[in-house]
C-alpha positions as CSV (number, residue, x, y, z in Angstrom):
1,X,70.3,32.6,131.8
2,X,68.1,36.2,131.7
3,X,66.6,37.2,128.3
4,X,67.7,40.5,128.0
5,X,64.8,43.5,127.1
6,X,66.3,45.7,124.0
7,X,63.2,47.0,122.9
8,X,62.3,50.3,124.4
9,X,61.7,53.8,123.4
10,X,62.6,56.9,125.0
11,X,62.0,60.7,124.7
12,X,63.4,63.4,126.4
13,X,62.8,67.4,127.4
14,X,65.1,70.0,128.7
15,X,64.2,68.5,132.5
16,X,63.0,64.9,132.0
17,X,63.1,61.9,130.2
18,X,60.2,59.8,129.1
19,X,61.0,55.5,128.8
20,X,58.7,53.1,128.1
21,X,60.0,49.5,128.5
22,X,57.8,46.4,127.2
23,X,56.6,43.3,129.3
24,X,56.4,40.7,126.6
25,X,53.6,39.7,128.7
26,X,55.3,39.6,131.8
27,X,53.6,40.6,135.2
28,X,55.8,43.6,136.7
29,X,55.5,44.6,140.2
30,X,56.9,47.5,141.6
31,X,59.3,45.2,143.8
32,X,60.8,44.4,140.0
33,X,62.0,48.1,140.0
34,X,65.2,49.2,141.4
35,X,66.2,52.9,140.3
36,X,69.0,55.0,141.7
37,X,70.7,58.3,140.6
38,X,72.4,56.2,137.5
39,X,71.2,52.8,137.8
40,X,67.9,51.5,136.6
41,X,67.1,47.9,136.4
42,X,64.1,45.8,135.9
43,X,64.0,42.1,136.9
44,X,61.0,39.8,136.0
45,X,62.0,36.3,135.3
46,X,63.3,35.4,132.9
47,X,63.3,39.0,131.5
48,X,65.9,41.7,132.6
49,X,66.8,45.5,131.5
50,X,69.5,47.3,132.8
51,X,71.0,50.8,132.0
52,X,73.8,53.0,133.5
53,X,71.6,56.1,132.3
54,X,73.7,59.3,130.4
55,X,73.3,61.2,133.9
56,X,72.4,61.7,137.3
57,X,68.7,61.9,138.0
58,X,66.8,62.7,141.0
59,X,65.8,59.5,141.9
60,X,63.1,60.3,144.8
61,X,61.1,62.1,142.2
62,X,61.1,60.2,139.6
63,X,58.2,57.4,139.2
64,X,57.4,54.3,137.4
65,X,53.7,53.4,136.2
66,X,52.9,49.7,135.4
67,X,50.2,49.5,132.7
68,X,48.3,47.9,129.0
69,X,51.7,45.8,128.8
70,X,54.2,48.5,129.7
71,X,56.6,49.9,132.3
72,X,56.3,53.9,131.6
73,X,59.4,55.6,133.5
74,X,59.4,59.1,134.2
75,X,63.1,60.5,135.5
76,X,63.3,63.8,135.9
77,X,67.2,64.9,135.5
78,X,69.2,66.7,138.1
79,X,70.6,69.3,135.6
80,X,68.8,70.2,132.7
81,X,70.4,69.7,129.8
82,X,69.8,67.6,126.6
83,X,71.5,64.2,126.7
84,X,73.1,62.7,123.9
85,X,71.6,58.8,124.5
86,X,69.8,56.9,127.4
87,X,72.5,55.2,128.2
88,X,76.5,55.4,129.2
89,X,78.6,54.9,126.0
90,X,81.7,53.2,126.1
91,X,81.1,51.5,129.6
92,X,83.2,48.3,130.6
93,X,82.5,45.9,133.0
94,X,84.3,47.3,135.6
95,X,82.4,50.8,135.9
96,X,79.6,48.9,135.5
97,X,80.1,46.6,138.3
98,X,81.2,49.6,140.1
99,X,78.2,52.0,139.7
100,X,76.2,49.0,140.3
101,X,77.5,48.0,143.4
102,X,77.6,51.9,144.2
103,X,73.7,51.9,143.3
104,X,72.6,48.9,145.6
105,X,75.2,50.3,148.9
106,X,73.7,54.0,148.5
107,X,70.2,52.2,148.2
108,X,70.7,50.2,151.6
109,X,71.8,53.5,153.5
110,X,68.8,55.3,152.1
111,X,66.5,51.9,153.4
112,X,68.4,52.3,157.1
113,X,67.9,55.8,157.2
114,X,64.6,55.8,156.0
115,X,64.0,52.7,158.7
116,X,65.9,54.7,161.4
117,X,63.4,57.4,160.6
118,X,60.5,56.1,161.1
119,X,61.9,54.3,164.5
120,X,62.6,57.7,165.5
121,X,58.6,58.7,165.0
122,X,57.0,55.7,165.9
123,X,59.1,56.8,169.6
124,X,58.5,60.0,169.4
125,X,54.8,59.0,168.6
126,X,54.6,56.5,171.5
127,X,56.0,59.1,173.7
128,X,53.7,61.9,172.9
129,X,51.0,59.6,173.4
130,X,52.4,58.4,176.5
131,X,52.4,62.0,177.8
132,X,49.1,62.5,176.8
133,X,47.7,59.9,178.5
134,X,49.2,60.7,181.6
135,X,47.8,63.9,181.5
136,X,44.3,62.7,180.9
137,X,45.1,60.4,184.1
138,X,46.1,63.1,186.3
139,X,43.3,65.0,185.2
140,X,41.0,62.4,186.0
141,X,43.2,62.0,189.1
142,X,42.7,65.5,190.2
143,X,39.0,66.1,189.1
144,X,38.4,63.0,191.4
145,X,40.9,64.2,194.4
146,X,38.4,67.6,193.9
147,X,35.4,65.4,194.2
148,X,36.6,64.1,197.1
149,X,37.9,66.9,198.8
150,X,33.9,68.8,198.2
151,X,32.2,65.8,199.4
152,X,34.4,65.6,202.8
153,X,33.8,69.3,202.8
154,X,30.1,68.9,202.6
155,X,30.0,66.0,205.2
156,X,32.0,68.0,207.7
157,X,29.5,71.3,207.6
158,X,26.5,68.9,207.7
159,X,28.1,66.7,210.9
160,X,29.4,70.8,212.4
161,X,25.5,71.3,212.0
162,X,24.2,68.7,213.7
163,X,26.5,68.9,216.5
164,X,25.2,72.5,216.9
165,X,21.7,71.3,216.8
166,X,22.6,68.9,219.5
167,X,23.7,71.1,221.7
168,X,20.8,73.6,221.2
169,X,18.5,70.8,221.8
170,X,20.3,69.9,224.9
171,X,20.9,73.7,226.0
172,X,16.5,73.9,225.1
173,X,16.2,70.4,227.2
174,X,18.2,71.6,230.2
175,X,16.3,75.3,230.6
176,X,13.1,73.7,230.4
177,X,13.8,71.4,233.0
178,X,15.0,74.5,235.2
179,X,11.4,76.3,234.2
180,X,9.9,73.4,235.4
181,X,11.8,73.3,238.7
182,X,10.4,77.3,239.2
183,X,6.9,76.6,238.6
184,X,6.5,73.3,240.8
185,X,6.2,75.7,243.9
186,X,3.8,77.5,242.9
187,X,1.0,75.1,242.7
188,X,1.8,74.2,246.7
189,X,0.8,77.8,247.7
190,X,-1.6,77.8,245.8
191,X,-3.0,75.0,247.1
192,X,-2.3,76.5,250.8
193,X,-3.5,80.1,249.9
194,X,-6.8,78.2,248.7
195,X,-7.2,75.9,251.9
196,X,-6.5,79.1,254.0
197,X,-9.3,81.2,252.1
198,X,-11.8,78.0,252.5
199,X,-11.0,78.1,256.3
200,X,-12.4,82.2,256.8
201,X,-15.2,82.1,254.4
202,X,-18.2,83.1,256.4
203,X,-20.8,80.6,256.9
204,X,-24.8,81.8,255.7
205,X,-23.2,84.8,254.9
206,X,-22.0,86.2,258.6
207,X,-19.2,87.5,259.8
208,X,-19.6,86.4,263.2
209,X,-17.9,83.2,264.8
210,X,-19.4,81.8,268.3
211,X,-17.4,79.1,270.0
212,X,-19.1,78.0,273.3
213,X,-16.9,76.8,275.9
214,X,-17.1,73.2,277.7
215,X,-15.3,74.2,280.6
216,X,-17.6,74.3,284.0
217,X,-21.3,73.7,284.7
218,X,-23.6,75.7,283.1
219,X,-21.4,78.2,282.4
220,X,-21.3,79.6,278.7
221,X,-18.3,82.2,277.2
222,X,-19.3,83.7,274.1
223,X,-16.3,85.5,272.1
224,X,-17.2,87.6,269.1
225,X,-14.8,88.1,266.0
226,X,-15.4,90.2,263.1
227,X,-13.7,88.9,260.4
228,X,-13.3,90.8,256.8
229,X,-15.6,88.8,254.1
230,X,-12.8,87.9,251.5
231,X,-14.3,87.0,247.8
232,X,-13.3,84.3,245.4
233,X,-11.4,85.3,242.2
234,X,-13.4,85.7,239.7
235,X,-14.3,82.7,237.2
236,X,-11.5,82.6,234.1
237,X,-12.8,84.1,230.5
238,X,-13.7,81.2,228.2
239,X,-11.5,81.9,225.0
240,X,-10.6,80.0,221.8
241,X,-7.5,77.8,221.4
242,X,-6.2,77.4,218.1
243,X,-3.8,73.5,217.3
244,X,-1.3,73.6,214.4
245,X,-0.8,70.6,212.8
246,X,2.8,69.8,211.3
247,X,1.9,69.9,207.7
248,X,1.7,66.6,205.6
249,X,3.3,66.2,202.1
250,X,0.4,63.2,202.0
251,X,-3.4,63.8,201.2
252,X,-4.5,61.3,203.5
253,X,-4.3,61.1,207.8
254,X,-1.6,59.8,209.4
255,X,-1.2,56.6,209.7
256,X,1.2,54.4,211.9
257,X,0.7,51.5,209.8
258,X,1.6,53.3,206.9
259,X,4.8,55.8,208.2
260,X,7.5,53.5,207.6
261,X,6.3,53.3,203.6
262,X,5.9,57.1,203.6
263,X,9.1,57.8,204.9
264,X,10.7,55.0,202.8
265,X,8.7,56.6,199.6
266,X,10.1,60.2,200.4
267,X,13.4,59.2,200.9
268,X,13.5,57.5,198.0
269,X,12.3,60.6,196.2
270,X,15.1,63.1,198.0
271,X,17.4,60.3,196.9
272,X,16.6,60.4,193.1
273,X,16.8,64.6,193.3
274,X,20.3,64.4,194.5
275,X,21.4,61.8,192.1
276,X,22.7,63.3,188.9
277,X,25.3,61.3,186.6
278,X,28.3,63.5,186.0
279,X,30.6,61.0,183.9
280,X,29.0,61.9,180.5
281,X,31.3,64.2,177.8
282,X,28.0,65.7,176.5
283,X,27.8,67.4,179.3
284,X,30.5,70.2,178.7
285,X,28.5,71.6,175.5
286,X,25.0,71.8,177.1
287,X,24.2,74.8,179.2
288,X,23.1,74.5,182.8
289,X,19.7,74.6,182.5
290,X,19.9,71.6,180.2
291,X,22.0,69.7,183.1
292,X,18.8,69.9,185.3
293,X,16.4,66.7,184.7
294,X,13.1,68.8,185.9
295,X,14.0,71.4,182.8
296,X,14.1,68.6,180.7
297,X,11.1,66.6,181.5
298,X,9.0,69.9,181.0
299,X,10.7,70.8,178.1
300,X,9.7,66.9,176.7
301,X,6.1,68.0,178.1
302,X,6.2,70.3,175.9
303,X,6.9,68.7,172.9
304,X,4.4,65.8,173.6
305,X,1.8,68.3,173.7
306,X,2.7,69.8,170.4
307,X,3.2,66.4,168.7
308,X,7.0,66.1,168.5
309,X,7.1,62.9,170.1
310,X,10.4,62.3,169.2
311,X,11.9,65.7,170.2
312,X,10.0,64.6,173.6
313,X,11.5,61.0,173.6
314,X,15.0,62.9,173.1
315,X,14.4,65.5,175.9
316,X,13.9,61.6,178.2
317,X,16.4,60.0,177.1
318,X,19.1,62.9,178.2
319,X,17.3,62.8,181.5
320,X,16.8,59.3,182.2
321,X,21.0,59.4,181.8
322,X,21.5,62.6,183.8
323,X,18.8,61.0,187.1
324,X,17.3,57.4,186.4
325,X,15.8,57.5,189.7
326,X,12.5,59.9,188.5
327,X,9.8,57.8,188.0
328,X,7.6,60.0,185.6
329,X,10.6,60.3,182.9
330,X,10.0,56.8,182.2
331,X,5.8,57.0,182.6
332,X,6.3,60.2,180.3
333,X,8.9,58.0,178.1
334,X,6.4,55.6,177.8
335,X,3.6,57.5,176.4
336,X,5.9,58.8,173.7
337,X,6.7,55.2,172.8
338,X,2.7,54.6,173.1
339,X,2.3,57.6,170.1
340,X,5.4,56.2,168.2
341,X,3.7,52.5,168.1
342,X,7.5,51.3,170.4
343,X,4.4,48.9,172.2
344,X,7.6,46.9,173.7
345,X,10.0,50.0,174.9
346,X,6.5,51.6,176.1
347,X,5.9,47.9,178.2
348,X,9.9,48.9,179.3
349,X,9.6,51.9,180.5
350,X,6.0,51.8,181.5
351,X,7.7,48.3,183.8
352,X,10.6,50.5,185.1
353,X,8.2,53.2,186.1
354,X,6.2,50.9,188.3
355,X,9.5,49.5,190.1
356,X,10.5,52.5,191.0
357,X,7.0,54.1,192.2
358,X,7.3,51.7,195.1
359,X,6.1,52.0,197.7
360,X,2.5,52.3,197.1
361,X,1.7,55.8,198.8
362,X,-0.8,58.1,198.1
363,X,1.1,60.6,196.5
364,X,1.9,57.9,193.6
365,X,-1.5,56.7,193.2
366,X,-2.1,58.8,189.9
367,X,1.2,57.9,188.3
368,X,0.4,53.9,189.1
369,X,-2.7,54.3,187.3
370,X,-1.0,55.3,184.6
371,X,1.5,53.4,184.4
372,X,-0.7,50.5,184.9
373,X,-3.1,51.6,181.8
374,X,-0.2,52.8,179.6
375,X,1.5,49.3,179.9
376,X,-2.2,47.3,179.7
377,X,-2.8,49.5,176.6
378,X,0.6,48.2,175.0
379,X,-0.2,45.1,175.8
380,X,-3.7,45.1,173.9
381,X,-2.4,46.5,171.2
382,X,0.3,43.7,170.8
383,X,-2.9,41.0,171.3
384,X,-1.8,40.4,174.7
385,X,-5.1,40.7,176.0
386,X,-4.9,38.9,178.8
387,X,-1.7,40.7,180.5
388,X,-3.6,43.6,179.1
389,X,-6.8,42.7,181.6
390,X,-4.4,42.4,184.7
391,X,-3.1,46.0,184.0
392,X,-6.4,47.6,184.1
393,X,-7.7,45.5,186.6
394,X,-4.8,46.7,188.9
395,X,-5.1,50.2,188.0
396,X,-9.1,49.9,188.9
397,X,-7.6,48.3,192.3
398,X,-5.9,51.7,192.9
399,X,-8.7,54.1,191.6
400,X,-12.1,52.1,191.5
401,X,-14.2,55.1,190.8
402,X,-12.5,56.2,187.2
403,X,-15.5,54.7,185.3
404,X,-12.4,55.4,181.9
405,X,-10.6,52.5,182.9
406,X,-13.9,50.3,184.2
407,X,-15.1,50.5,180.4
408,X,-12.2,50.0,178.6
409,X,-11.4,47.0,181.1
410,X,-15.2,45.5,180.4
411,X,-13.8,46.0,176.4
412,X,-10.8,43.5,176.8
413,X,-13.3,41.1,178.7
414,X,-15.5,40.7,175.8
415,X,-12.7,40.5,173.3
416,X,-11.2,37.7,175.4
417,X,-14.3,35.9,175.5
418,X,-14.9,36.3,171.3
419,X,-11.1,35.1,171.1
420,X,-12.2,32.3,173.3
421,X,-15.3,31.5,171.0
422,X,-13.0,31.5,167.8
423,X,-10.3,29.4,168.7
């Protein structure tokens, strides 16, 4: 059996009515609340108000706080006018089961429409986004396709160049051969033209030949001949030859031992130019020069000598993810760190910077040195002396006349030995 709620108090305006409804200590939720355009009713066990109000409201307005004890109604009416009480004078049961059964049916087709609503948007929201990730796929789809398409492109002029270097080199191959052919001759008559001059040079300078005959007894014919005295060409000019060399990208002579690392190291280093990492959404705000690693590892430079190390470390870090192939944006990285006190991300990058100076050439000698002292350095100042020592000793391995490194590497000796003596 419900215990009813008659206490309440009401006011009203020319457009709204003010009701406050006590909880005797009740809990009210706004689940407890049912309001339609003529029916309000509030149901906390045991407790329960109900009212068929004077007239109509707007119901989707109107609102209900729950507070200090209190329910405190606000309906706002759908005509303004004054009313004469709350509540429906005169109402029997049947009008009252009527507007309340009214109240609950328009309530239900306001829930389904309200449901069939939102079904309606979360489609229309599935389908947008549906649409919109199909676009982003064909996108992708096409941008890739493009990629594609330019590489193939690029692959077909570079195989249509070689193919026309081959056949130059074979058109080149097959001429000389035919020059050869021509000149062979001429050697042979030279050869002849010489054995024929040696045969009428004059002997001790005459110009006279005497052949005695051996036909008959004491007989003798002497035949005279005058021949012309034919010279020698004169001796050739002595003159100065000059040899080209192919020019080296290395310091040092050519080695054989020693081409298959060069060639292997300036592969490597064509390789990491080429290689620049396209997948990354910054990219469409920065400008071009900003896309190029080289721009940003001097604009880093830069910064390190002016004492930003941080700007510098930033300047990296955007090309280390644009080309991680360039050895000296980690060696550069890692002196940043060194300024910064990052001793482990300066071991890091200082590490990475010796795997990928490999393999030893001389062009990389100076940037193995450093790497080698930047990472010993790090490790000294963590109290590692010890993997310290092995970094300088390897970078005086690779330069053993820098008498820098010889002293600091004496340095970490004797503080290994007093750490020795102390423990």
């Amino acid at each position: 059996m419900p215990l009813w709620l008659r206490e309440h108090s009401w006011r009203q305006t020319l457009t709204a009515v003010y009701l406050s409804l006590p909880l005797r200590g009740a809990r009210a939720t706004p689940a407890n609340i049912f309001c339609s355009e003529q029916y309000l009713k509030v149901s906390i066990p045991p407790f329960l108000f109900e009212a068929i109000l004077y007239a109509p409201i707007d119901d989707t307005n109107s609102t209900a706080k729950i507070g200090n004890g209190n329910i405190f109604f606000t309906l706002y009416k759908k005509e303004p006018a004054m009313w004469d009480s709350l509540t429906l004078a005169n109402a029997d049961k049947e009008k009252l089961q009527y507007l309340r059964e009214n109240a609950v049916l328009k309530a239900h087709e306001k829930a389904k429409e309200e449901t069939e609503a939102k079904k309606i948007t979360k489609q229309e929201h599935k389908k947008y986004a549906l649409e919109a990730t199909m676009k982003v796929e064909e996108a992708e789809r096409k941008r890739i396709e493009d990629l594609k398409e330019k590489e193939r492109q690029k692959v077909a002029k570079e195989l249509e160049l070689w193919k026309n270097q081959q056949k130059n080199g074979d058109k080149y191959k097959s001429l000389q051969k035919k020059g050869e052919l021509h000149q062979k001759p001429e050697p042979l008559k030279e050869r002849k033209s010489e054995k024929i001059d040696k045969t009428r040079i004059p002997n001790e300078g005459t110009s006279k030949t005497r052949l005695k005959s051996t036909k008959g007894h004491g007989s003798c014919s002497i035949f005279s001949q005058n021949l012309k005295e034919e010279h020698l060409p004169a001796p050739r000019a002595a003159a100065t030859i000059k040899v080209n060399f192919t020019p080296r990208v290395f310091p040092t002579a050519l080695r054989e031992s020693r081409v298959a690392e060069e060639e292997e190291w300036l592969h490597k280093q064509a390789e990491a130019r080429r290689i620049i990492n396209s997948d990354l959404s910054e990219l469409e705000d920065l400008k071009e020069e900003e896309k190029n690693p080289d721009w940003l590892k001097d604009k880093g430079n830069k910064m390190f000598a002016m004492g930003d190390y941080l700007g510098a470390v930033n300047a990296y870090n955007l090309a280390v993810r644009l080309n991680n192939k360039l050895p000296l944006l980690y060696l550069n990285r890692a002196a940043c760190h060194l300024k910064l006190r990052n001793l482990h991300k300066a071991i890091e990058d200082s590490s990475k910077a010796l795997e990928l100076l490999t393999p030893p050439v001389p062009a990389n000698e100076n940037a193995r040195v450093k790497a080698h002292v930047r990472r010993g350095t790090a490790f000294c100042q963590l109290e590692l002396y010890t993997e310290g020592l092995q970094d300088y000793e390897a970078a005086l391995k690779i330069d053993p006349r820098n008498k820098n490194i010889e002293k600091d590497a004496e340095k970490i000796r004797h503080l290994i030995q007093g750490t020795m003596q102390i423990s």
